[in-house]
Backbone and ligand atoms as CSV (ligand in chain L), in Angstrom:
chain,resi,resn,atom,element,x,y,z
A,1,UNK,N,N,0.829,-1.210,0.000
A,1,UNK,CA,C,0.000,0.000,0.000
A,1,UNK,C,C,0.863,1.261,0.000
A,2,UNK,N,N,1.691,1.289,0.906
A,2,UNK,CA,C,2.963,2.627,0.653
A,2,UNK,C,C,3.705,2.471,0.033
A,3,UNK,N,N,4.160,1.192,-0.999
A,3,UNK,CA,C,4.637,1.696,-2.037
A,3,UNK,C,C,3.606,2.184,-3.614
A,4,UNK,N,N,2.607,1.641,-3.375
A,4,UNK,CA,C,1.629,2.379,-4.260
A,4,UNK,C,C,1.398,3.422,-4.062
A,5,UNK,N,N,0.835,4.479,-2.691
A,5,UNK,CA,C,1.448,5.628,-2.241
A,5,UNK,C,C,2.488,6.326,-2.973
A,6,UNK,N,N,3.547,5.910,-2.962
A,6,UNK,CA,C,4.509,6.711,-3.481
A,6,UNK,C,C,4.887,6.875,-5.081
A,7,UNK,N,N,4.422,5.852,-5.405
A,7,UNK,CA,C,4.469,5.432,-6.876
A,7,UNK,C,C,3.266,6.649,-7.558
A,8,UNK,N,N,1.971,6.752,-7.027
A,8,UNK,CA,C,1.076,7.520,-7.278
A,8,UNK,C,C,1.447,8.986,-7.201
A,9,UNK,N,N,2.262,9.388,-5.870
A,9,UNK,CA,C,2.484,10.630,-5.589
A,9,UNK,C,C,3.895,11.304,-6.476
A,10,UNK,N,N,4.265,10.016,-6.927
A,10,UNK,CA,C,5.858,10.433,-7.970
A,10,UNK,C,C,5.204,10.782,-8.855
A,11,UNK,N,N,4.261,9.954,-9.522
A,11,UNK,CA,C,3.391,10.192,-11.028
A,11,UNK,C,C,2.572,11.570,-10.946
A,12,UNK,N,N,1.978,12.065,-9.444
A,12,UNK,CA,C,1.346,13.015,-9.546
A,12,UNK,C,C,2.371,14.517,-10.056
A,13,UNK,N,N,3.520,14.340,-9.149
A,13,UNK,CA,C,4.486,15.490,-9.301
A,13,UNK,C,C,4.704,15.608,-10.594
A,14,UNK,N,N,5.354,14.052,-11.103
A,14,UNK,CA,C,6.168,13.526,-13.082
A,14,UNK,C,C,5.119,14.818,-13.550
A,15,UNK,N,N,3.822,14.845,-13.242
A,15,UNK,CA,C,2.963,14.970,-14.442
A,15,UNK,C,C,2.360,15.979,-14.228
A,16,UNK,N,N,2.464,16.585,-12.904
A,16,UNK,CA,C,2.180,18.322,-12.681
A,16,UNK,C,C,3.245,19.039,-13.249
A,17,UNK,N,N,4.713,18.657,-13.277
A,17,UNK,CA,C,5.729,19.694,-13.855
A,17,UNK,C,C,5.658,19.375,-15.225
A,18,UNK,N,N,5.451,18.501,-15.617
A,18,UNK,CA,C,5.379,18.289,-16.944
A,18,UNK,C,C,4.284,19.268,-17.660
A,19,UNK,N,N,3.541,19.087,-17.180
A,19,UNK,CA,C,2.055,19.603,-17.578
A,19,UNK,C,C,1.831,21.349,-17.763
A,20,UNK,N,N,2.897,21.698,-17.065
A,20,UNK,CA,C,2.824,23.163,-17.095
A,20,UNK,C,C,2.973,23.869,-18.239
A,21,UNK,N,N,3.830,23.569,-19.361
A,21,UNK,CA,C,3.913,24.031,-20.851
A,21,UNK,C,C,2.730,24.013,-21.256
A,22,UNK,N,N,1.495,22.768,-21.067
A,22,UNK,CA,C,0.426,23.421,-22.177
A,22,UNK,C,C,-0.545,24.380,-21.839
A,23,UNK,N,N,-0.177,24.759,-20.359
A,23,UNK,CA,C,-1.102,25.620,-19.645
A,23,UNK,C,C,-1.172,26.995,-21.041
A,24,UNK,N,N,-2.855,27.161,-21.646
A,24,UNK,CA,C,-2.520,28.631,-21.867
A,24,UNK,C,C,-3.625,29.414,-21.480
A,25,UNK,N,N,-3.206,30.667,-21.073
A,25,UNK,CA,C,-3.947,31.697,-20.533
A,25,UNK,C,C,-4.106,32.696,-21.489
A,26,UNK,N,N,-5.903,33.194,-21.032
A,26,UNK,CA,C,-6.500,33.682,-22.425
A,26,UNK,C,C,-7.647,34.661,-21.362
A,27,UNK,N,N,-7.900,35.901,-22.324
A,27,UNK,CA,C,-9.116,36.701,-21.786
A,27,UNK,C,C,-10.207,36.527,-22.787
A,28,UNK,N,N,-11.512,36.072,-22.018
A,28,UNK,CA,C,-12.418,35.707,-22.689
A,28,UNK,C,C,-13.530,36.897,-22.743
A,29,UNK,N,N,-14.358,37.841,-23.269
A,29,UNK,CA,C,-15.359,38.345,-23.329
A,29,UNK,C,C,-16.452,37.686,-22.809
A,30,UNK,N,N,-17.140,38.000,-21.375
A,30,UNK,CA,C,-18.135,37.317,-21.080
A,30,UNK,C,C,-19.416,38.420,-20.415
A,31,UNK,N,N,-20.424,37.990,-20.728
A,31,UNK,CA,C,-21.573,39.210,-20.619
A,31,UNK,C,C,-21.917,38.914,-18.593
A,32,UNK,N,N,-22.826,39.641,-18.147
A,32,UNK,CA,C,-23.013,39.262,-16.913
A,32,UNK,C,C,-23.011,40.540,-16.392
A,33,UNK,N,N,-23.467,40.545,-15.073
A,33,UNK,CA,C,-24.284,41.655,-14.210
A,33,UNK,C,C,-23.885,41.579,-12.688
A,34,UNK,N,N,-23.872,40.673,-12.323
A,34,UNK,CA,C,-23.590,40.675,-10.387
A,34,UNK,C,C,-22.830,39.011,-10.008
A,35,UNK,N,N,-22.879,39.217,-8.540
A,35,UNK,CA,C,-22.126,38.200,-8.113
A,35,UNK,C,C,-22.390,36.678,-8.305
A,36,UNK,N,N,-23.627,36.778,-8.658
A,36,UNK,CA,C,-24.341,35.729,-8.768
A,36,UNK,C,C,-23.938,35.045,-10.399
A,37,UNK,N,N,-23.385,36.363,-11.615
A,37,UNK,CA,C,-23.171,35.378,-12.530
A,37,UNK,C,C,-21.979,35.124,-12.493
A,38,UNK,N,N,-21.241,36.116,-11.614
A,38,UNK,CA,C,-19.672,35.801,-11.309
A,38,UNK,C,C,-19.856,34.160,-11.013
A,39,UNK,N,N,-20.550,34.025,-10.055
A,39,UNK,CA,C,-20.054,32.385,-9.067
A,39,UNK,C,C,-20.586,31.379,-10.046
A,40,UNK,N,N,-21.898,31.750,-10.997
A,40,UNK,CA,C,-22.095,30.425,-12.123
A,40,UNK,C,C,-21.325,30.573,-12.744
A,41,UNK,N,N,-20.705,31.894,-13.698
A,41,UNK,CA,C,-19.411,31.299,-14.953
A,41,UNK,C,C,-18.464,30.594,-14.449
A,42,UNK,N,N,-18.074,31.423,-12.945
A,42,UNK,CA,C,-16.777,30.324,-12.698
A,42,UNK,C,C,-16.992,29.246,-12.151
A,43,UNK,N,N,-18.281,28.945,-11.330
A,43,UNK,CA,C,-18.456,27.267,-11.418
A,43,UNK,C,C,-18.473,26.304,-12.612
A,44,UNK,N,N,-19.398,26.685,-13.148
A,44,UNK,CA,C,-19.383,26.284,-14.688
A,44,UNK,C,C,-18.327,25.759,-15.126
A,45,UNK,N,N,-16.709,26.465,-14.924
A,45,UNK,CA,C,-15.610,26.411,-15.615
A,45,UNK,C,C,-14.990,25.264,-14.670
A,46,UNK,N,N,-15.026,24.676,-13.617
A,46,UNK,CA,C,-14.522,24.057,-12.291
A,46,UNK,C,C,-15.123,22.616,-13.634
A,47,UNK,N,N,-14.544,22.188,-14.350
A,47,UNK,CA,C,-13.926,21.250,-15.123
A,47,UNK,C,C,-12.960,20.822,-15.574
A,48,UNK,N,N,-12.316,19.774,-16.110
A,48,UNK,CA,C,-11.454,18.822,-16.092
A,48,UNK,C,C,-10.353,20.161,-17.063
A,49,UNK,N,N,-8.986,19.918,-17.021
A,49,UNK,CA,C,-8.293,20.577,-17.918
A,49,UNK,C,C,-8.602,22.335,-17.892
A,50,UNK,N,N,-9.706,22.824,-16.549
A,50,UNK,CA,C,-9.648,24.240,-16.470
A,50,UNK,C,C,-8.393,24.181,-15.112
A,51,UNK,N,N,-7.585,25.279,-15.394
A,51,UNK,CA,C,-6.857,25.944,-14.503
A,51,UNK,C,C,-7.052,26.813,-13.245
A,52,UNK,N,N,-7.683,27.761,-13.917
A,52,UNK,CA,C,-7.944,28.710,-13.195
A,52,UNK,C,C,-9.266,30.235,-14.448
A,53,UNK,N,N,-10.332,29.950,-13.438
A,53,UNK,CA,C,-11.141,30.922,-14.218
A,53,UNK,C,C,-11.535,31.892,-13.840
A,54,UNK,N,N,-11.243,33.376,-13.948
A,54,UNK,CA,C,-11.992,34.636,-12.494
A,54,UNK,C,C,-12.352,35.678,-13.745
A,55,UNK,N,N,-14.334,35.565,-13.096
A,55,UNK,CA,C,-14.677,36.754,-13.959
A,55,UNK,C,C,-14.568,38.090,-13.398
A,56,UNK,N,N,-14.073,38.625,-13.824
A,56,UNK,CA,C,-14.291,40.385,-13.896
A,56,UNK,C,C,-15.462,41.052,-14.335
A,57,UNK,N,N,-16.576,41.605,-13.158
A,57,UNK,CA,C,-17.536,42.397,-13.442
A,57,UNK,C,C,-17.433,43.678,-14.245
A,58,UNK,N,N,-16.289,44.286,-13.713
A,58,UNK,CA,C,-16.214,45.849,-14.408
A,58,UNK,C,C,-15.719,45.856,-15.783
A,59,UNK,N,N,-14.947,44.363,-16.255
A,59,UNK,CA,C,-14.367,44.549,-17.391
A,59,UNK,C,C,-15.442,43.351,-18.279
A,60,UNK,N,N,-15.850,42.804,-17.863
A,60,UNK,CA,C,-17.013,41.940,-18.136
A,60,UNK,C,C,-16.161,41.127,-19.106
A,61,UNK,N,N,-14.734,40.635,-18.331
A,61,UNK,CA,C,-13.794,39.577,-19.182
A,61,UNK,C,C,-14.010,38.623,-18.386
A,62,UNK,N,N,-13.388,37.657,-18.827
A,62,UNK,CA,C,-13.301,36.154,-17.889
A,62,UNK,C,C,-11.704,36.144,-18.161
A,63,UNK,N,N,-11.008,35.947,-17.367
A,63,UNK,CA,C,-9.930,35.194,-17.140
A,63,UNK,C,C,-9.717,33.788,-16.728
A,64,UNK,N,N,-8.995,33.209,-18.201
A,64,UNK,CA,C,-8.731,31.899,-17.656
A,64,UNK,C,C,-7.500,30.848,-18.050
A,65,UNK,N,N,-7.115,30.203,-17.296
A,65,UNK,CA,C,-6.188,29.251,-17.554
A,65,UNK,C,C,-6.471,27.737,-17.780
A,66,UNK,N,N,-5.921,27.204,-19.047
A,66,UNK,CA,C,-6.480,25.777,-18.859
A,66,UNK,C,C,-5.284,25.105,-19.768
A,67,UNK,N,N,-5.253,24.053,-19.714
A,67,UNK,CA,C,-4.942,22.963,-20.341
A,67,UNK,C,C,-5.237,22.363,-22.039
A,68,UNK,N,N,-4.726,22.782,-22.822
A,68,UNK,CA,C,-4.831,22.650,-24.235
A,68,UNK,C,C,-5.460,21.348,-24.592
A,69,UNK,N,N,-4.605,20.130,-24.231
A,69,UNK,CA,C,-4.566,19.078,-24.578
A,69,UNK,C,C,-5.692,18.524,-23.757
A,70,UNK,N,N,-6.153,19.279,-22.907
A,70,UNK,CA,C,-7.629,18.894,-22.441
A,70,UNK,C,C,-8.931,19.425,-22.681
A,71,UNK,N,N,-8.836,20.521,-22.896
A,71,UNK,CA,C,-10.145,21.286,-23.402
A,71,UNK,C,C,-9.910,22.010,-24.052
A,72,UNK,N,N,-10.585,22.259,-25.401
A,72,UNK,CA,C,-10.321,23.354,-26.221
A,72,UNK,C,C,-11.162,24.453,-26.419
A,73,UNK,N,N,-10.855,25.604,-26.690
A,73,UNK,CA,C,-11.631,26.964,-26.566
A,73,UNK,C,C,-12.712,26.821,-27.137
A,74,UNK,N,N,-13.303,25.749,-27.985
A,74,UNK,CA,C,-14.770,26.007,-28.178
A,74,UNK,C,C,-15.592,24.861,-27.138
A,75,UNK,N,N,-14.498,24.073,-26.303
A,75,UNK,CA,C,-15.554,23.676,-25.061
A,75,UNK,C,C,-15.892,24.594,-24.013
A,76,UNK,N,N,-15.038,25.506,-24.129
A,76,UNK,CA,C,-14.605,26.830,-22.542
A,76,UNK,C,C,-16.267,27.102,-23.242
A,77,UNK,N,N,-16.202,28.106,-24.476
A,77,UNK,CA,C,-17.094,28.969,-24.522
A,77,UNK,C,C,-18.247,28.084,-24.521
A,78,UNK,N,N,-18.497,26.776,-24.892
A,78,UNK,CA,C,-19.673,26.138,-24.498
A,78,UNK,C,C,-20.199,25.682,-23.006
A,79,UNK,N,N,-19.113,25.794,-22.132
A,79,UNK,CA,C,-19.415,25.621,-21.183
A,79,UNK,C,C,-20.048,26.634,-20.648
A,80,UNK,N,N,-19.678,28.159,-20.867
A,80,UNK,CA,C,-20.015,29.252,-20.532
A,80,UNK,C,C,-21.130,29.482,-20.920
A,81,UNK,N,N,-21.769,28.927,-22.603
A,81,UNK,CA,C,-23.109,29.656,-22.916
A,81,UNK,C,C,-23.982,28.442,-22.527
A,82,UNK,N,N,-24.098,27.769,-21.904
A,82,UNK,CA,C,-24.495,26.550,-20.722
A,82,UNK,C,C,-24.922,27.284,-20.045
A,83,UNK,N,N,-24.875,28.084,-19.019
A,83,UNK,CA,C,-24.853,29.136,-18.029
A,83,UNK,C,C,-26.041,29.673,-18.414
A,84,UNK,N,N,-26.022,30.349,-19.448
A,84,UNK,CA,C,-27.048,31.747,-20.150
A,84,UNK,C,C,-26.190,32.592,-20.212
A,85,UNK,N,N,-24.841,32.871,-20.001
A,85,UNK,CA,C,-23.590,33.887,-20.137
A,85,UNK,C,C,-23.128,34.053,-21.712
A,86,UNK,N,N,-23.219,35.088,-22.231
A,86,UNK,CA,C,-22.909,35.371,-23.864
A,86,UNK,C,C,-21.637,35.056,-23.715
A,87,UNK,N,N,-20.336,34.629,-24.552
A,87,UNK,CA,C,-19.285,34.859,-24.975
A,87,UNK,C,C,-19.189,35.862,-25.878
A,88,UNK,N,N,-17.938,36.184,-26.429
A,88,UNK,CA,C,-17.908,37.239,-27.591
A,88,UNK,C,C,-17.959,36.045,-29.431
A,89,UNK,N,N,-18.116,34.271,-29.228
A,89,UNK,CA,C,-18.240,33.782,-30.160
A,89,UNK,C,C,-18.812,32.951,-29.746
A,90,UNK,N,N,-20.110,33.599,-28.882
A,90,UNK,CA,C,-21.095,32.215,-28.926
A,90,UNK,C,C,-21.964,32.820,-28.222
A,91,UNK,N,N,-23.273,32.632,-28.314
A,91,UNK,CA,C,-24.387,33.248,-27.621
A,91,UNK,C,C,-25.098,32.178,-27.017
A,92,UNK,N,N,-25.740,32.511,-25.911
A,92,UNK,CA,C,-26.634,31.085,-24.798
A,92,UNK,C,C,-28.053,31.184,-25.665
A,93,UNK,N,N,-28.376,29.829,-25.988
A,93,UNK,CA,C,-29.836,29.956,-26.274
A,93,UNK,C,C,-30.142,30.430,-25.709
A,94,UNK,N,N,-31.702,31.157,-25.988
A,94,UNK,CA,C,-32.677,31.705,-25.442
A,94,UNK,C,C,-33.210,31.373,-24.612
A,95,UNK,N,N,-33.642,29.412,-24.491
A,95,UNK,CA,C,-34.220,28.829,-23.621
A,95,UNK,C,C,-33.534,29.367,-22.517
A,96,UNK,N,N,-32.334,29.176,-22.269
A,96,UNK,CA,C,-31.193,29.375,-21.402
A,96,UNK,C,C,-31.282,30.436,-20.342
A,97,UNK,N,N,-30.815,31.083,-21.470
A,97,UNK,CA,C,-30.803,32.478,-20.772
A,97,UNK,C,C,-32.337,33.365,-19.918
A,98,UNK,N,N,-32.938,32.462,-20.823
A,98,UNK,CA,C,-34.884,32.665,-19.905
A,98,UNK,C,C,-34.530,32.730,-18.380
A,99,UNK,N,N,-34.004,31.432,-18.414
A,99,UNK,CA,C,-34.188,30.605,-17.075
A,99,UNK,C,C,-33.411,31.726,-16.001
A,100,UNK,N,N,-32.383,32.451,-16.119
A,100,UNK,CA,C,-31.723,33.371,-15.351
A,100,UNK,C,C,-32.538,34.172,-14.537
A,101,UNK,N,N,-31.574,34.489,-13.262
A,101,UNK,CA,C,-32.774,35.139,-12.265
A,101,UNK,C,C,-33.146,36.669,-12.752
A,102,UNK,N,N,-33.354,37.414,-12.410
A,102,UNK,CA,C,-34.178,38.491,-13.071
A,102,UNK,C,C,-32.861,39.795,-12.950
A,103,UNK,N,N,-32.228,39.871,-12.221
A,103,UNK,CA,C,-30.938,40.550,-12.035
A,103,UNK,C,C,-29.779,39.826,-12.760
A,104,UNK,N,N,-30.213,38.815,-13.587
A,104,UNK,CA,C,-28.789,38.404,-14.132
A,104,UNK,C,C,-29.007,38.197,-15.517
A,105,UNK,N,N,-29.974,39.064,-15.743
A,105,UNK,CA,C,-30.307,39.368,-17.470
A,105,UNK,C,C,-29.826,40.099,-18.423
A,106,UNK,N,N,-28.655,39.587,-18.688
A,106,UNK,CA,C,-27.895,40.711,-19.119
A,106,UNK,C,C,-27.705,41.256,-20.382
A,107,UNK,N,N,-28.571,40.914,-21.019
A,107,UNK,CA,C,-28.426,41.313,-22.811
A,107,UNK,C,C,-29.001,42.715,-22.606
A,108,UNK,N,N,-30.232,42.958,-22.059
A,108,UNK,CA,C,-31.048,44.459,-22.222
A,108,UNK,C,C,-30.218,45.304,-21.112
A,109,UNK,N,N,-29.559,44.868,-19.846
A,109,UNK,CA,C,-29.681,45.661,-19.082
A,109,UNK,C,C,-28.148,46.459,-18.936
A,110,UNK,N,N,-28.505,47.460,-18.695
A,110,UNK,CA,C,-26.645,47.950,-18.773
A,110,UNK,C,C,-26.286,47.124,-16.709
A,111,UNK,N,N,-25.403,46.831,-17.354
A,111,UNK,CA,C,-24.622,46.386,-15.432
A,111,UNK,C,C,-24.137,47.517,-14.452
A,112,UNK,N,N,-24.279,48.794,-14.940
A,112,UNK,CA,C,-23.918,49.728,-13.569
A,112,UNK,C,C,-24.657,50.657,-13.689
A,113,UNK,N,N,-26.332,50.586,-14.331
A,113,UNK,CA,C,-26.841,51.665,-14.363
A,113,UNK,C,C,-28.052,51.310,-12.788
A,114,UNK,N,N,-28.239,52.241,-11.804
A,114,UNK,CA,C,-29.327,52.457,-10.948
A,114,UNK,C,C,-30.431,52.061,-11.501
A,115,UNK,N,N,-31.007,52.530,-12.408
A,115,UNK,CA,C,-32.117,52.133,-12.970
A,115,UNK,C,C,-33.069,50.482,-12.804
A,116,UNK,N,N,-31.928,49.757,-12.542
A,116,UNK,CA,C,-32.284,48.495,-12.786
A,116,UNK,C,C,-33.818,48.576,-11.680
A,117,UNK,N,N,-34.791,47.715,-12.243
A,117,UNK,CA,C,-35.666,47.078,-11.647
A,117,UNK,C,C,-35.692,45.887,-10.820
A,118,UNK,N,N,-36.026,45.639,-9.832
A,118,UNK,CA,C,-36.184,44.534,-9.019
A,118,UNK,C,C,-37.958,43.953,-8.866
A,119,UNK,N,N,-37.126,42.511,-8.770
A,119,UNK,CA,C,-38.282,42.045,-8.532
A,119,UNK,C,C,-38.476,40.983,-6.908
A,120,UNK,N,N,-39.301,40.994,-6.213
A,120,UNK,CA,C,-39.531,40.939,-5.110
A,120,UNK,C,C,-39.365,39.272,-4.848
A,121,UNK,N,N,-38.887,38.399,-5.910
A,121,UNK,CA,C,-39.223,36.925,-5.524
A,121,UNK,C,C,-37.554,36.694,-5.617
A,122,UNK,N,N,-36.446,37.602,-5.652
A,122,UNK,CA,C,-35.546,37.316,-5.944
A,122,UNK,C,C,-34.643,37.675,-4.508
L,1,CU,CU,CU,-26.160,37.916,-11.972
């Protein structure tokens, strides 16, 4: 058992330093409004071959790091328009984006204007 232990934990290291070249990091265009679509895009992204994903409200980018040889940029942005979150090369169905709570509608609404309307079930 501890030498399987160690055998596992050599292979884990072999293949974390190894692995670091295909890491590439990329800014993605992603639409969104409050904290709430912050925590779905980047859950959303908490998949195999993602690195590291942090959306930016004010710049309404996604930052992310992933793994080439594991996911490729038209799974990222599908994962994202999964969500109801626009990319800048891919839009969320409609069905989709329905389903969003009423503050996280973000095609009509500007994201830092007062104006916004609320609704009382939210
Ligand atoms: Cu939201």
């Amino acid at each position: 058992m501890k030498t399987l232990l160690i055998t596992l934990f050599t292979l884990f290291i072999f293949s974390a330093s190894f692995g670091q070249k295909q890491v590439v990091e990329d800014s993605i265009p992603v639409s969104g409004n409050c904290e709430m679509c912050k925590a779905r895009i980047e859950s959303a992204l908490e998949i195999k071959g993602i690195k590291l994903a942090e959306w930016n409200m004010d710049s309404q980018k996604l930052f992310i790091a992933y793994r080439e040889d594991k996911i490729s940029e038209k799974e990222i942005h599908d994962a994202i328009v999964a969500t109801g979150h626009d990319t800048d090369k891919k839009k969320a169905e409609d069905e989709v984006y329905a389903k969003l709570p009423y503050c996280c509608l973000h095609r009509d609404v500007d994201p830092h204007s007062d104006k916004k309307k609320h609704k009382s079930d939210h």
